[in-house]
N, C-alpha and C positions, 0 to 999 in steps of 0.2 A: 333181751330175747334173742333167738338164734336165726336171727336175718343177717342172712350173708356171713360172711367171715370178720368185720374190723369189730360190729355192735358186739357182738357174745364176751370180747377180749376187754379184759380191764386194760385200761390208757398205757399203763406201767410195763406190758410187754409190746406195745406198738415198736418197732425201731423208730419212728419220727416224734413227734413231740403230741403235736394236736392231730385231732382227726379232722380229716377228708368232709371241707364244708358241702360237698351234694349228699352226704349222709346227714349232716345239720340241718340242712334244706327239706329235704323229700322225707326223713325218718321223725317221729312223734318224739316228745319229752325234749324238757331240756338239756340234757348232758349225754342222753344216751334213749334209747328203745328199752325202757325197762317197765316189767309188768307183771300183775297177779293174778295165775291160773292154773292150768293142769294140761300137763304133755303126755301125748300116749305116743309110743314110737315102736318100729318093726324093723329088723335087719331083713332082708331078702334073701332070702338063697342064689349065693352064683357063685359058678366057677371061679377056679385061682384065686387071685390074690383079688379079687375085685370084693368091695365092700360096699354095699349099695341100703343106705336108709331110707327110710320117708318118717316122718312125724307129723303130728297136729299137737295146736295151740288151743284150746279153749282160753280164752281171758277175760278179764273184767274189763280192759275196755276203756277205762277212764286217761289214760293218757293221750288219745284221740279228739279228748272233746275238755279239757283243762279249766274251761272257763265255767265249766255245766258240771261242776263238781259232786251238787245233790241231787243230778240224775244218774243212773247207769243204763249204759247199755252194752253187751258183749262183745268182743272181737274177735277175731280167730289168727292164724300164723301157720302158715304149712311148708316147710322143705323136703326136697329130694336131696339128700347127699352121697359123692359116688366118691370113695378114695382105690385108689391102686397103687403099685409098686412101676418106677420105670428101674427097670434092671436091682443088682442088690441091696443098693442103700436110696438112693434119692426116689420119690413118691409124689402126687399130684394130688389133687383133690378138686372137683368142680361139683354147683351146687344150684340149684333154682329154690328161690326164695317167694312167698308172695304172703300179704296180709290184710286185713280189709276193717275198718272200726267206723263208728261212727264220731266226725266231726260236728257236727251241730244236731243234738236230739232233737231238741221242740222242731225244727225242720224238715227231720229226715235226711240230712245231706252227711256221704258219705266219702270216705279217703281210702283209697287203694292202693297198694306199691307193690311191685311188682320185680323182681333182681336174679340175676346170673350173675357166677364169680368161678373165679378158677384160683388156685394157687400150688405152685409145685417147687418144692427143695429138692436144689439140685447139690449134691456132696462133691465135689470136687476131689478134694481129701480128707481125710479124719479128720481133719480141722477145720477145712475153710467149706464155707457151704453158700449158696447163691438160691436165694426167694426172691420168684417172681409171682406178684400177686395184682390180680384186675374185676372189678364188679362195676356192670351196669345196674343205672336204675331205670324204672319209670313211675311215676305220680299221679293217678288218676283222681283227682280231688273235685268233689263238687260244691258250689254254692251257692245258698239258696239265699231269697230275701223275700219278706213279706209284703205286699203293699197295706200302708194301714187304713187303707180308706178301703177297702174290696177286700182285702183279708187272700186276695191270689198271691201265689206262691211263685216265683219264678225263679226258672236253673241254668246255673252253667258251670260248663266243665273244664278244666284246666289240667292237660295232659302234657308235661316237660319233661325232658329225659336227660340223661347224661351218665357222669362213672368216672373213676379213677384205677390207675395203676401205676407201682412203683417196684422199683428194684431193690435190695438190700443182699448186700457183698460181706459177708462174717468173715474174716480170718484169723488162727489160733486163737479161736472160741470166746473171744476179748474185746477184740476192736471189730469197727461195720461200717461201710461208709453204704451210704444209696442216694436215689433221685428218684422224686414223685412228680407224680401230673394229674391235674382231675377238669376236666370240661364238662359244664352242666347247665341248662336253662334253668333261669332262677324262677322260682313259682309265684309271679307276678303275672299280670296284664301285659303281653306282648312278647314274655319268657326271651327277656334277654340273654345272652350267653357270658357267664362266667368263666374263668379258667385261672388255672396256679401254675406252677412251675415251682420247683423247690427241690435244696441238698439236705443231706442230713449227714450224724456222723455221729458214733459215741465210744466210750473206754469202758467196758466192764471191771471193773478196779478186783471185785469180788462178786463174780458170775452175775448174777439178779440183786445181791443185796447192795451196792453201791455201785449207782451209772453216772458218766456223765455222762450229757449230751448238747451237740450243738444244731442249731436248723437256723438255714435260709428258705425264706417262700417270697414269692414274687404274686400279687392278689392282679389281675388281671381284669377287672369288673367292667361289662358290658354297657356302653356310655356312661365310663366314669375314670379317673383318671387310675393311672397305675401305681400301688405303691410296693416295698419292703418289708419285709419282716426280718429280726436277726432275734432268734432267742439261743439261750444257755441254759442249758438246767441239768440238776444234781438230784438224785433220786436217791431216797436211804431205804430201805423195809427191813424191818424184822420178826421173825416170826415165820414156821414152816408153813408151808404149804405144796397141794398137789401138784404134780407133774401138767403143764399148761398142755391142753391138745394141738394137733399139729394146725 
């Protein structure tokens, strides 16, 4: 679905390896925010180079509530997207995101999120180009519990926020080194504070269709000890495909 700028992108263009765990945390499904529905969208009329969207999501919904598989009920999904030009090549893009589903039908208790994101290429030279990209979230999730002896309903709400953003440095259109960061209250009781740190780096051998790439992340977990990661990976595809959005 098109929340925010990392969910829409399949994994294989990320310049880092895995994605951004406060989009794991705060965003539905397991691997990604994906869903079945119907988008109506409007371009805006404005001056220059300004490009200015809005959409809606109509959805089915079922990725919100996972466990309640043979009920449904609807979700929606709306952004504003604003793109411009800074001067003749390099361009920005910033966006508000928000989505709303039901997490537990038989209850009534609902999930909310809520996101701003910017990202903007900047070209240095024909070659080398420098993306800066950052999105906050927020989590409005309710939950409810029955009593079974009264059959009363009782709520509460758990609102945690947080966001990441990283750099990625391209030069002759091959190689890319960068460093991410992401701090985020985890969606528990008490909304501990998480945080990463991490390098990345990789070889386009042959543009998109052979990458390597290397990443370090440092997992930083809110009374919990700290550890490392070192992964390596080689990515092959074949088979065309379109021009990826910016």
């Amino acid at each position: 679905m098109g929340f925010g700028k990392l969910n829409p992108a399949h994994p294989h263009t990320y310049p880092f390896i895995d994605r951004f765990r406060v989009l794991a945390a705060y965003l539905p499904g397991e691997e990604s925010y994906d869903e079945t529905g119907v988008q109506l969208s409007y371009r805006l009329p404005m001056p220059g180079d300004l490009s200015s969207t809005l959409s809606g999501d109509l959805l089915q919904g079922s990725t919100f509530h996972p466990q309640e598989a043979n009920l449904s009920r609807p979700a929606w999904l709306g952004r504003w997207e604003n793109f411009f030009m800074l001067g003749d090549e390099s361009s920005m893009e910033m966006g508000l995101s928000a989505t709303q589903g039901m997490n537990d039908v038989a209850l009534d208790a609902k999930t909310s999120i809520f996101g701003a994101d910017a990202k903007t290429k900047i070209w240095l030279t024909q070659l080398n180009v420098l993306v800066l990209q950052a999105e906050g979230l927020l989590l409005d999730k309710q939950f409810a519990t029955m009593d079974s002896a009264t059959g009363a309903v009782s709520r509460t709400t758990l609102r945690p926020f947080g966001g990441y953003a990283f750099a990625d440095y391209t030069w002759k259109k091959k190689y890319d080194v960068g460093v991410k960061y992401e701090r985020f209250q985890r969606p528990v009781s008490g909304k501990p504070w998480d945080q990463s740190v991490g390098l990345f780096g990789g070889f386009g051998l042959m543009e998109e269709t052979t990458l390597f790439r290397f990443a370090w992340d440092r997992f930083i977990p809110g009374g919990a000890k700290s550890y490392n990661t070192y992964t390596v990976q080689v990515l092959f595809s074949m088979g065309p495909h379109k021009a990826h959005q910016f």
